[in-house]
N, C-alpha and C positions, 0 to 999 in steps of 0.2 A: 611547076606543077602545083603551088601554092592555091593558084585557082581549082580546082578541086578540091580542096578541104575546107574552100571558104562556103559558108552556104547562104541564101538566097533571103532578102527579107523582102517580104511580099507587099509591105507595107511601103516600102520605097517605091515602087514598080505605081503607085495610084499620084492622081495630085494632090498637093498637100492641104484640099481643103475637103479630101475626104477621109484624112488619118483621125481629124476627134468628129467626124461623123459616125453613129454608131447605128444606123439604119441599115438594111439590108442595099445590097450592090443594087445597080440597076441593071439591064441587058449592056448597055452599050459602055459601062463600066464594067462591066465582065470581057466582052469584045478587047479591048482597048486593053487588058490585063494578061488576055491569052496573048493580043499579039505581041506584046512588052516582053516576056514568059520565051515565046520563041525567036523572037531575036536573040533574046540574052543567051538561050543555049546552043545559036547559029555563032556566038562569040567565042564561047566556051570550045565548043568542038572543035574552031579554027585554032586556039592557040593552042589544044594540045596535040594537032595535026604539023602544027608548026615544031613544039620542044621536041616532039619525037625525028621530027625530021632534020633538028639540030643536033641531037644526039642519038642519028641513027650509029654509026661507028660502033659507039660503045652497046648498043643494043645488040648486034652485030655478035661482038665479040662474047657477049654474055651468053647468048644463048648457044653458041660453038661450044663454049666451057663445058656445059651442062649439057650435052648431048654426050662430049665425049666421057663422059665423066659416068655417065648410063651405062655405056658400051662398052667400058671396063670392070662395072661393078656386074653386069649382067656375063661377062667373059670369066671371074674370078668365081662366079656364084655355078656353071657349068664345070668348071675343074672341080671345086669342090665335091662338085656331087658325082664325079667319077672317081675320085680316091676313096671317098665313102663307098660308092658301089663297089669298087675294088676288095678294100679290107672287108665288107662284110659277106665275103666269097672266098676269105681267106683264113685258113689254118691258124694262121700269127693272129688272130683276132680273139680269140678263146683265150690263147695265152696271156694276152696283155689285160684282159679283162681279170682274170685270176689273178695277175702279178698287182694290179691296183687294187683288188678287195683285200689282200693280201698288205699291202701297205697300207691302207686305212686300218684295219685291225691293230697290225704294229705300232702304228701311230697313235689310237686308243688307249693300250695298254703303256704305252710310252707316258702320255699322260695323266693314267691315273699312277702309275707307279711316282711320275714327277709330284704329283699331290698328294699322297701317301708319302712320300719322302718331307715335304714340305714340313709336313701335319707334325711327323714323327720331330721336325728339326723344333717347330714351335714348342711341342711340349716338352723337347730338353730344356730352351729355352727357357721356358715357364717354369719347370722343375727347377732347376739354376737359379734363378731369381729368387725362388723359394724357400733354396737352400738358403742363399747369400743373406735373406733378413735372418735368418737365426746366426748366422754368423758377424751379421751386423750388429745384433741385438748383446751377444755375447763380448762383442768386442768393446760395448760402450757409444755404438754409433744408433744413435734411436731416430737422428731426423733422416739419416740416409733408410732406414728400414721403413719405418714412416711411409716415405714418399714412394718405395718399393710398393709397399701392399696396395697403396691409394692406386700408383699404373696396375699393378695385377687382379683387380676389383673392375677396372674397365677392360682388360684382357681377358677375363675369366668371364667376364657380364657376369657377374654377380648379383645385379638388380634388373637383370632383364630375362624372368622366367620366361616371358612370351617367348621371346624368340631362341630360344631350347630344343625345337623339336630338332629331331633326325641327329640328333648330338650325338657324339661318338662319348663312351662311357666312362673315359680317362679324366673328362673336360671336369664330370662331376666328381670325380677323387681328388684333384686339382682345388677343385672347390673348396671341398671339408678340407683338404691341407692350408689352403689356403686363411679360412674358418679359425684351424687351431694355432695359428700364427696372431691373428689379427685379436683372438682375444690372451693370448699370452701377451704380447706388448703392449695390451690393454692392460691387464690387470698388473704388469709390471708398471704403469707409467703412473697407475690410481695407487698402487702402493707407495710408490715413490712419491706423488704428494701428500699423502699422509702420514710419511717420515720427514718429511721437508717442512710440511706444516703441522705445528702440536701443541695440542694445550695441554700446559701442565699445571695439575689441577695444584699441588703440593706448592705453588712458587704462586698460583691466579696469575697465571699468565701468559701469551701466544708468542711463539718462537719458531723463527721464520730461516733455515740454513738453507747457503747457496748450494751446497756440492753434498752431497753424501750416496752411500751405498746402497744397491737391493740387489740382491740375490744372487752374491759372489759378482756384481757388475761395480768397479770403482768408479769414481770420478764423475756420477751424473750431477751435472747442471740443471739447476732450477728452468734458466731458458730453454735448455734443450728438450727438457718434457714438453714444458711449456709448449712451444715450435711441434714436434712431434703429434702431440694431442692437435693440437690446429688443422695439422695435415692431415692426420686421420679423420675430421671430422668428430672427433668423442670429449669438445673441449668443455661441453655442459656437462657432460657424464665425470670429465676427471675434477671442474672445477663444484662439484654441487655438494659434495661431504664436506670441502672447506668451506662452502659458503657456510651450508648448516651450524660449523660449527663455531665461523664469528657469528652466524645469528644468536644461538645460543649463548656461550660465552664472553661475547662481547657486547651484540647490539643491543641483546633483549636489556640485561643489566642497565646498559648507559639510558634507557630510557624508563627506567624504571624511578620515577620520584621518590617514593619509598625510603628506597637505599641508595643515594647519589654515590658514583664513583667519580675517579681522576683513571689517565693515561698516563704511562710515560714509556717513551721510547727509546730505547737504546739499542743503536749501531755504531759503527765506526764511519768516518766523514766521508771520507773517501768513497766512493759507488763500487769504484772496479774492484776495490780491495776488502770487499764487506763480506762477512764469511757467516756472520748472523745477522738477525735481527729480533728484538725482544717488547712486547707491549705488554705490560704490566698495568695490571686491574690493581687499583688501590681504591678502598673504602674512602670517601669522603667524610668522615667523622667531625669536621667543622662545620660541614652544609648543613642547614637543615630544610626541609622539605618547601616551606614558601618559600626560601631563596632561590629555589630551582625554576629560572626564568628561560625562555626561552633562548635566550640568546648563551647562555652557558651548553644549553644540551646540545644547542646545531654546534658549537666550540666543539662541542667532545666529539660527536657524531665525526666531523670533519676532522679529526686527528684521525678517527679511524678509516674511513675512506684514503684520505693519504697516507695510511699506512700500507694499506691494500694497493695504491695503485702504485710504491714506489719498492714494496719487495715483495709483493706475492706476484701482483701481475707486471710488475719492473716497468713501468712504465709505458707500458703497451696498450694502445688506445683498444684495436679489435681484442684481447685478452682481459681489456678494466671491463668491457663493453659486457662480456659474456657471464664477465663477476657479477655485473648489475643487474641484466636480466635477471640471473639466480637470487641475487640479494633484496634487490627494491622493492617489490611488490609485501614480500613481510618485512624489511624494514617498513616500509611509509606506513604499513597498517598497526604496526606496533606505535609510531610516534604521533599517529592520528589517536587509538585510542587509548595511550599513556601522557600525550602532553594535549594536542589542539583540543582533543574532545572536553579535556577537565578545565581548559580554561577560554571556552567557549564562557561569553557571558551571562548571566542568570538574569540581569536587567536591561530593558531594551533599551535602556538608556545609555550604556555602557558599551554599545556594539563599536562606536568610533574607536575606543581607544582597543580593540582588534587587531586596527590597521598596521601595530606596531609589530603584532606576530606574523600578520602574513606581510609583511616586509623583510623580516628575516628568516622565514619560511623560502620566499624566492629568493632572497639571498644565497640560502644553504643551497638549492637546485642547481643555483648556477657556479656552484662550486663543482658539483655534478656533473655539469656538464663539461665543465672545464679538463677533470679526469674522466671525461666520458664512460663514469657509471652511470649514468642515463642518458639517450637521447638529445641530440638537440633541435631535431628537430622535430622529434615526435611528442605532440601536447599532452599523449594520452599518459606520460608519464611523468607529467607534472602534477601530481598526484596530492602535496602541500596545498602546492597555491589554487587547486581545483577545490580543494577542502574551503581553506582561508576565504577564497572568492566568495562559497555562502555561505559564510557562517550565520548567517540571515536565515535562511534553510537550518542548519544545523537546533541554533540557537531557538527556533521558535519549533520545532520538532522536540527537543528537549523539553523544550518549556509548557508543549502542549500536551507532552507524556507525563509530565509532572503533576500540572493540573488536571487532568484527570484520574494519573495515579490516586491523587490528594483531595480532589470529589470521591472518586470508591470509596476511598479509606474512612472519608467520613459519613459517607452515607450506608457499609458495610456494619460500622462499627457506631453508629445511632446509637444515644443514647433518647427512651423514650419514656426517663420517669421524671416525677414533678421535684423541682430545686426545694431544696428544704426550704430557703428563704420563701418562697411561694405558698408554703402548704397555708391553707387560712387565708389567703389573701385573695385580693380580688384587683385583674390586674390595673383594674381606675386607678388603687393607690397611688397617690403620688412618688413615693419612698421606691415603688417599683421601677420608676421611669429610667434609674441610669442602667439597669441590669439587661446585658444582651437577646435574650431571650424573653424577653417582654416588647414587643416590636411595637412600631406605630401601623397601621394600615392605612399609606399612601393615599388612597380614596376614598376609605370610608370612614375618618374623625376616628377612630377608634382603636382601640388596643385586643393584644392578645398573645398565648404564651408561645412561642414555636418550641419545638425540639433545639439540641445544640448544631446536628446536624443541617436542618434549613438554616441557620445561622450564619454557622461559618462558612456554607457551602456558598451564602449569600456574600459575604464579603469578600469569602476568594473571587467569586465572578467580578465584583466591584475593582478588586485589585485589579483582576485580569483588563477591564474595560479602562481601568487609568494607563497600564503599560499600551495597550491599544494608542490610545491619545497621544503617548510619544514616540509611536513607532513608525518605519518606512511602511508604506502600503501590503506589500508582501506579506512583512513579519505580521500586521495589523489587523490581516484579513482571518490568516491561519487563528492568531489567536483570540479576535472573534468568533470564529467557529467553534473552540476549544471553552469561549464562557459557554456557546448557545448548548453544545454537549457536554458540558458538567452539569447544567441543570434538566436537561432531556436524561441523563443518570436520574436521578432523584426519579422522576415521572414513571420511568423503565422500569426501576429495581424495585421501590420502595412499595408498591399495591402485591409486589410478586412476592418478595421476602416477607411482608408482613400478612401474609394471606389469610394465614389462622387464625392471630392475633383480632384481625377488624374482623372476625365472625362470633368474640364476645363482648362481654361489658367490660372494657379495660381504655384506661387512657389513651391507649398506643390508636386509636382511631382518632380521638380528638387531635392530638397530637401529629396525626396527617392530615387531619382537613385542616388545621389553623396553619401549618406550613405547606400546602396547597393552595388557599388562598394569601397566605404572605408572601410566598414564591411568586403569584401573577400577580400580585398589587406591584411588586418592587419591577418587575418586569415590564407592567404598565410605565412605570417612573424612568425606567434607563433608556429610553429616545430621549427625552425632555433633559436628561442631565447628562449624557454623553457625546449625541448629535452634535451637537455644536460645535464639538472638538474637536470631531474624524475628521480625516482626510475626504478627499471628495471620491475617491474610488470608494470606502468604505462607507459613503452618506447613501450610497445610489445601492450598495447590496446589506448593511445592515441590518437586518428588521426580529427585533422581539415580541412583535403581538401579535404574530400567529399563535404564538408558545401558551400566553395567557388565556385567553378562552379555554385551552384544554385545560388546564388546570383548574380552573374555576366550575368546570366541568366536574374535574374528577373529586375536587372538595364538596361540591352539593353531591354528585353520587356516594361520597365515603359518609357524609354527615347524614344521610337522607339513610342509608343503610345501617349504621347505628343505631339512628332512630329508631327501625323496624323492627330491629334487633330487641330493645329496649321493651318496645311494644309486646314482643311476643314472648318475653319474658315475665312482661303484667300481667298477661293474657294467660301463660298458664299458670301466675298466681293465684288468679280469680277463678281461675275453671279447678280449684282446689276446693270453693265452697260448694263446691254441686249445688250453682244455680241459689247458693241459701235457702231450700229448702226443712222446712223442720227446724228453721233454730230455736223453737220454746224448747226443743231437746237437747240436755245440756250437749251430748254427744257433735250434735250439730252444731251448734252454736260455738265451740270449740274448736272444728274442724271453720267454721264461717271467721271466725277470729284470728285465727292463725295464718289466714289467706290472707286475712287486710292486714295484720302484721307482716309476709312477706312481701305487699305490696308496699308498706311504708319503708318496708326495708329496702326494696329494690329504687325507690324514687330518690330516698337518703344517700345512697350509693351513689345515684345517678348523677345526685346536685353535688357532692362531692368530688366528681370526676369533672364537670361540665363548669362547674362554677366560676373554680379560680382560671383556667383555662380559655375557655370558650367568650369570644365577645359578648360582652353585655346583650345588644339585642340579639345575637342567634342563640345564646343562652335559655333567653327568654320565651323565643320561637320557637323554639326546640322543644323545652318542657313545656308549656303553654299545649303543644301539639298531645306530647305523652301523657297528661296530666287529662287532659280527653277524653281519651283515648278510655282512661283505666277509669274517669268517673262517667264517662257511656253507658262502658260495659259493664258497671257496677249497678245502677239504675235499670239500667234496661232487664236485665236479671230479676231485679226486686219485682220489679212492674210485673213480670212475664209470669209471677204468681197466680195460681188459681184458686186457691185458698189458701187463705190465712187465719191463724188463729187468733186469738185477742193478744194473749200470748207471745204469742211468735211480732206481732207488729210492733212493742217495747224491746226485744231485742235485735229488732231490726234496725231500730233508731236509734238503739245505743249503739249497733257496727255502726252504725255511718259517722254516727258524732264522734265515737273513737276514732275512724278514717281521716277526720276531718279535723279533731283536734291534733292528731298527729304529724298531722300535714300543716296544720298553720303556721308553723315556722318559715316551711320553705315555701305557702305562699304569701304569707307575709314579704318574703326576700324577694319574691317575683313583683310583688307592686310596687317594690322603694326603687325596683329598676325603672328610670326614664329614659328612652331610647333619645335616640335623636329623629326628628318630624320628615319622613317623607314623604314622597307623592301619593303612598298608598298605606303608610302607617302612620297612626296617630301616636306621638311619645306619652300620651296621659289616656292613652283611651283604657279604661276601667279593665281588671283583671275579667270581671266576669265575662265582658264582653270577649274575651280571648278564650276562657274556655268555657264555653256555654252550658257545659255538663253539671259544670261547677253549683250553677244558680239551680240550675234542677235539683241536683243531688241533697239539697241543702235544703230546698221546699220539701224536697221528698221526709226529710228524716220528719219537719214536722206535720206532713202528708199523715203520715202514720198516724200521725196523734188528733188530727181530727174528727172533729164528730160531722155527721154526713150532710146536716143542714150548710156548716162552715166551707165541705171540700163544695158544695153547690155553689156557693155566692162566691165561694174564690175561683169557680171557670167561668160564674155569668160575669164577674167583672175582670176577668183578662188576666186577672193574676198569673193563673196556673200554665197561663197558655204565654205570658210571655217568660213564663220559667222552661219554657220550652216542654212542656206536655202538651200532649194529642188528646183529641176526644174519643180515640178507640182507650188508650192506655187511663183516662180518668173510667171510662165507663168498666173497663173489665175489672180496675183497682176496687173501685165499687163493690161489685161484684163477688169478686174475693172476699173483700173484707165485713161486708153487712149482709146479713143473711135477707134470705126476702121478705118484703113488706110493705104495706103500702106507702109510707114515706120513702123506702127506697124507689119504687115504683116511679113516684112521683116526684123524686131528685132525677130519677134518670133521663126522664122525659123532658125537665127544663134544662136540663144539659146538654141534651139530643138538639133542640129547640136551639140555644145559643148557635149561632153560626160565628166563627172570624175569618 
């Protein structure tokens, strides 16, 4: 029969030169394929005419089988349904239907009595068990009670509120019984190591018994709590008041530099036979404090750990294991900031010889490990050598909290008054040149005084920038950043803190614009004298002269604002003359004097302040600008008279020669100043030419005194005009001062006449 499951490939049935033809058939290829098609199943239906006729017999007997095999299920299926018809026309049918509801029921309550009996046997059971730890407990047996409560915590589901509901009420007094068991052999097992383990304060020192008493119970063994606490689960809970209290009493001490101690331990040799054990804190009275090298502390440290792992936790790795999580974490941060942190390097140069502490740093870990107080294979509580590793990190964290600590401090605590040695001087003198505080100005040939603050705040950055030069890229970068924000302090603080101060006449302003411009000159200079030393990570982010401009910035704004200052202080010294009106009255001429007396006063102050201080040419530029400023506004006042008296014109010219004698001192000191030539200043160009007011004011005094033919020939030939008078202010002075008449008439007209 094979042949029938085999099926038909159509592609065979063609000739074989039209299988890779991919064209449609033709008619007589179609012809030629039906009739291939029906031969084949003229084949087909012959041999399985024939298998059946080979195996009629058995076909024969097959389906005999299965007839008869009808004709009994169809014969059995007929009685059936007559016995059925039968009983259910029968009396006995009622009964036996009752007598089976009847047994079902029975069998119900058979049931639930069998699990009500069950329930009832479990919670003797359980009650039993219950009993039995306190019986256990009393007898001295704590790992066999132990292990009781730990099965009746999964018997009672004691951690499985979900599934509670439909509980029966017994399950939860079971519970609380169960409750008040699990914390009495609790608080017996946490009492029992805090009589087994004790410091005593009278002796300094921890004393460790194997066997002793609690609570009328003899004969407990240090393992057996031990073991018991493990099984219950509560072995951080009973081990954590002894850790506490080698941290305190032992650990904290041994790492305390301060007060170096010693160990010593005394037991008996024997393990099985040791009935105590005692570690005795003795004062190290010969150490003193720099002797305390690292390699003595991890010594003591590690007396203590195997003190711990060989009679508290007896040698039990999962037990050393549980001491340590409790212990390590404020151990390692006590000897981090009692020994690594203090002897973390100060100098970057100095970070190699490091290597020797965190070498004994993992030394001590893997001792550690060894009495598995910590991990071996968790990194996260290598907690030393994760220290040790950066001390690179550590070291320039420290070093870059310092130097800035140490820019605040000096820039908090500014001093902003002039060196005695200075008072009187000018800082050209040669005698000045070795004193800090007399700087050079990197770019501009010149000198000037800083504060002590821009000082030192300058040499700490200098210092910082040499440790740069010998440091790994890391540490080099950080504490590049730590110069660029010690002097971005100064820039920050120094205009805020001194806010009041630069709103008068006081040094403390000079004093910030000379270390505003010394700060950016020197800042200028540190590419050119550091550059070359950095590292090449640090060549490529370096950069100081963004920093410069601001500051040069903020020294023309604090100097320029002085100035103004200064100004408006002249200003309302002269608006004290009312305009010098009326001075032939002595009243006025008194109240006119007293102005140009505060004026000489206020300029004397000025030079005073600005002199020894202030670079030679801004010195110069400065009062050259003030000095202006106040013989402007001095002039222009005179001028702005409409009558004058005969009178009043001689004491007009004696303020100013007053003014002017008074002041020749200090501008005598302004001409002997020669700058140095630049592109737009001249080092000899003539005082007058700097303040123009000057030459005016000076004509003016003997303005006054001429007679009118004189003031004529001095505008027709330029005089007047290149003393800087106008021909409105010669004509109304005129005016003022000659009454009318034809020679005035006749001056005013050839004055009108001159043109320049």
């Amino acid at each position: 029969m094979d042949v029938l499951f085999k099926s038909i490939n159509v592609r065979d049935l063609l000739p074989s030169h039209d299988l890779e033809d991919s064209s449609p058939l033709s008619a007589p290829d179609l012809r030629l394929l039906i009739d291939r098609l029906d031969a084949h199943s003229h084949q087909i239906k012959s041999k399985v005419q024939r298998y059946i006729q080979s195996h009629y017999s058995d076909f024969s007997d097959l389906l005999s089988l299965s007839a008869a095999s009808v004709s009994q299920s169809n014969a059995l299926s007929s009685q059936l349904d007559a016995v059925l018809s039968f009983l259910s026309h029968h009396p006995i049918y009622d009964e036996i239907k009752n007598t089976l509801s009847e047994i079902r029921v029975t069998a119900a309550e058979l049931e639930t009595k069998k699990a009500q009996a069950s329930i009832v046997r479990i919670i003797v059971k359980l009650t039993e068990k219950l009993d039995s730890v306190k019986e256990s407990v009393k007898g001295g047996r704590l790992v066999e009670a132990a292990k009781t409560i730990r099965d009746l915590k999964v018997a009672l589901r004691v951690d499985m509120e979900e599934e509670r509901e439909n509980e029966i009420v017994v399950y939860e007094l079971l519970r609380k019984e169960w409750l008040d068991c699990f914390e009495e052999i609790q608080e017996l097992l946490v009492k029992f190591m805090e009589n087994v383990v004790r410091y005593e304060p009278e002796f300094s020192r921890i004393r460790v018994v194997r066997c002793c008493s609690v609570s009328r119970i003899n004969g407990i063994e240090l393992h057996m709590v031990l073991e018991a606490m493990d099984v219950l689960g509560i072995l951080d809970y009973g081990l954590a008041k002894i850790a506490d209290l080698f941290t305190k009493h032992v650990i904290s001490p041994a790492v305390n530099l301060a007060a170096p101690i010693l160990f010593i331990v005394e037991s008996n040799d024997d393990l099985d036979q040791k009935s105590e054990a005692i570690l005795k804190i003795v004062p190290c009275l010969a150490s003193k404090i720099e002797d305390m090298n690292g390699e003595t502390l991890f010594s003591r440290m590690t007396e203590v750990v195997k003190f711990i792992y060989e009679f508290v936790c007896l040698r039990n790795g999962s037990w050393m294991r549980c001491f340590g999580r409790l212990t390590w974490p404020r151990m390692s941060d006590l000897i981090i900031s009692n020994f690594l942190c203090k002897v973390v390097p100060d100098d970057a140069s100095k970070l190699a010889d490091f290597q020797r502490i965190r070498s004994i740093s993992a030394e001590f870990e893997t001792v550690l490990k060894e009495t598995m107080f910590i991990s071996a294979s968790d990194e996260n509580d290598e907690r030393l050598s994760k220290f040790a590793d950066n001390v690179e990190v550590h070291f320039v964290l420290r070093k870059k909290t310092e130097i800035l600590a140490k820019a605040r401090k000096l820039i908090l605590q500014s001093d902003f008054n002039l060196p005695q040695e200075l008072k009187n001087k000018k800082p050209g003198v040669s005698n000045d040149r070795d004193m800090d505080r007399v700087v050079d100005l990197l770019f501009l040939s010149e000198k000037c005084v800083v504060s002590e603050a821009a000082s030192q705040l300058m040499k700490l950055v200098h210092h910082t920038l040499q440790d740069v030069c010998l440091s790994s890229p890391r540490v080099a970068l950080e504490l590049y950043h730590a110069a660029r924000d010690a002097l971005l302090l100064y820039e920050g603080v120094i205009p805020v803190k001194l806010e009041r101060q630069l709103d008068s006449i006081n040094q403390v302003a000079v004093f910030v614009h000379n270390d505003c411009l010394y700060l950016s000159q020197e800042i200028l200079g540190l590419s050119f004298e550091y550059r070359p030393h950095f590292s090449s990570v640090i060549k490529d982010r370096a950069v100081f002269l963004d920093m410069a401009p601001r500051l040069q910035l903020l020294a023309a704004e604090i100097l320029q604002r002085h100035v103004q200052i200064v100004i408006f202080n002249l200003k309302e010294a002269v608006d004290g003359a009312d305009g010098f009106q009326n001075t032939h009255q002595m009243q006025q001429y008194e109240s006119a004097k007293l102005s140009i007396d505060q004026v000489v006063f206020i300029l004397e102050k000025v030079r005073l302040i600005w002199e020894p201080l202030l670079m030679p040419s801004v010195y110069k530029r400065s009062m050259c600008t003030v000095l202006e400023s106040v013989f402007s506004r001095i002039s222009q006042d005179i001028l702005l008279l409409d009558d004058i008296a005969a009178e009043e014109t001689l004491q007009l010219q004696r303020l100013i020669q007053l003014l002017l004698e008074n002041l020749s001192s200090l501008l005598e000191s302004l001409n002997a100043i020669k700058v140095r030539q630049t592109s737009d200043e001249n080092g000899t160009r003539p005082l007058d030419e700097r303040i123009p007011s000057l030459r005016k004011v000076r004509k003016l005094a003997d303005f006054l005194d001429m007679p009118l033919k004189s003031i004529t020939q001095s505008w027709e030939s330029g005089e007047l005009f290149s003393c800087g008078f106008v021909l409105s202010e010669v004509v109304d002075f005129i005016k003022a001062v000659f009454t009318d008449s034809p020679l005035r008439k006749d001056c005013l007209w050839r004055i009108q006449s001159t043109n320049f």
